[in-house]
N, C-alpha and C positions, 0 to 999 in steps of 0.2 A: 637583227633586221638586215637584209640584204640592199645595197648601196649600189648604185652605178658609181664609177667612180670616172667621170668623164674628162677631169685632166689630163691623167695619166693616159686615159686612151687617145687625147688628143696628140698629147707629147708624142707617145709613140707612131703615130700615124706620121706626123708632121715630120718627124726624123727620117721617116723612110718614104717619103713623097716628095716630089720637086713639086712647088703648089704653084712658082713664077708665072704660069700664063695660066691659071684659072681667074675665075671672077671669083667673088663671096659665095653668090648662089650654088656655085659648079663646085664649090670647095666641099661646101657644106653635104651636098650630094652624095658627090665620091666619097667623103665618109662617111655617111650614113651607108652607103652600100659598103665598104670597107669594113665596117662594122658588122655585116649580116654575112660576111662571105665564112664558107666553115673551115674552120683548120682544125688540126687533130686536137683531141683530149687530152690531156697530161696527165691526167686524173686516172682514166680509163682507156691503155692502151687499146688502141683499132678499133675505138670510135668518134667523132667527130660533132663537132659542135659550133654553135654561131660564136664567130669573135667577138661579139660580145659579154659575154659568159665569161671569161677571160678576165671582164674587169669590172666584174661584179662580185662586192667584198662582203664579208660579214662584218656589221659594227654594233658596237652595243653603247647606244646612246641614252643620257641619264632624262629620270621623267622629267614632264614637263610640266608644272605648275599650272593648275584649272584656274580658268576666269571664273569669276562667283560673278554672274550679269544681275544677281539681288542685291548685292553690296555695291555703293559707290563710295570710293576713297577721294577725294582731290588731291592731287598734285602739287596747286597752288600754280601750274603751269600758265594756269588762263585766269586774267584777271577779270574778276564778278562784273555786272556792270552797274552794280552800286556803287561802283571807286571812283563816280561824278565826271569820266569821258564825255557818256551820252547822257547821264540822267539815268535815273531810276525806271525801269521800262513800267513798273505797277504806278498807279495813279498814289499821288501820298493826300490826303488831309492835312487840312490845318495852314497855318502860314507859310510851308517851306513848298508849296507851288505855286506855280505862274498857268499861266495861257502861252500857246503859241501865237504869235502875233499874223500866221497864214490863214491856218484852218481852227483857229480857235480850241485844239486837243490841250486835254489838263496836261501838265508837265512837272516834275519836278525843279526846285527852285535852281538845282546848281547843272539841270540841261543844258546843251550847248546848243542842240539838234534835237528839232520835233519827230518824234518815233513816228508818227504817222506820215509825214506830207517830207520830212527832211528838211525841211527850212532852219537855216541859221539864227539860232535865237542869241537875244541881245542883254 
């Protein structure tokens, strides 16, 4: 695969530029056209090419591992939100819920906070 290799062309510019009274904008300019200007081929005596050709490499980079978007693994990154934060977002049966005391939405018993309205439950 063919690579810009845009440090090196930085580096090199920068070495041979006094950049002291440019802005960012004006910098970045001048080397983009510094970069399009031709100089000779090294490759192919007495013909010419843009500089940047120059510093574009070949590299052979190893594959890259497919997402499967049918498979989910968990991480464990993100904690469920049945770990009793907020409560259980699905309504449960039975004795382990309450009422919200705002909007009267079913809750589960160890809620802190009504998923519907946000009110602090007691």
């Amino acid at each position: 695969m063919k690579v810009f290799n845009g440090k090196s062309a930085a580096e090199d510019y920068m070495s041979n530029h006094t950049l002291t009274f440019s802005t960012p904008e004006l910098t970045l300019m001048r080397f983009a056209f510094w970069l399009g200007d031709m100089v000779p081929d090294l490759k192919n005596p007495g013909q010419q090419m843009p500089r940047i050709m120059a510093f574009v490499e070949e590299k052979d980079f190893a594959p890259v591992a497919i997402v499967d978007d049918d498979k989910f693994v968990p991480t464990g990154a993100v904690r469920t939100m049945s770990d009793g934060l907020y409560g259980n977002i699905g309504e449960e049966a039975g004795s382990g819920s309450k009422f919200c005391s705002e909007c009267g939405t079913k809750l589960s018993a160890n809620a802190r906070f009504c998923t519907e309205c946000g009110a602090t439950q007691d």
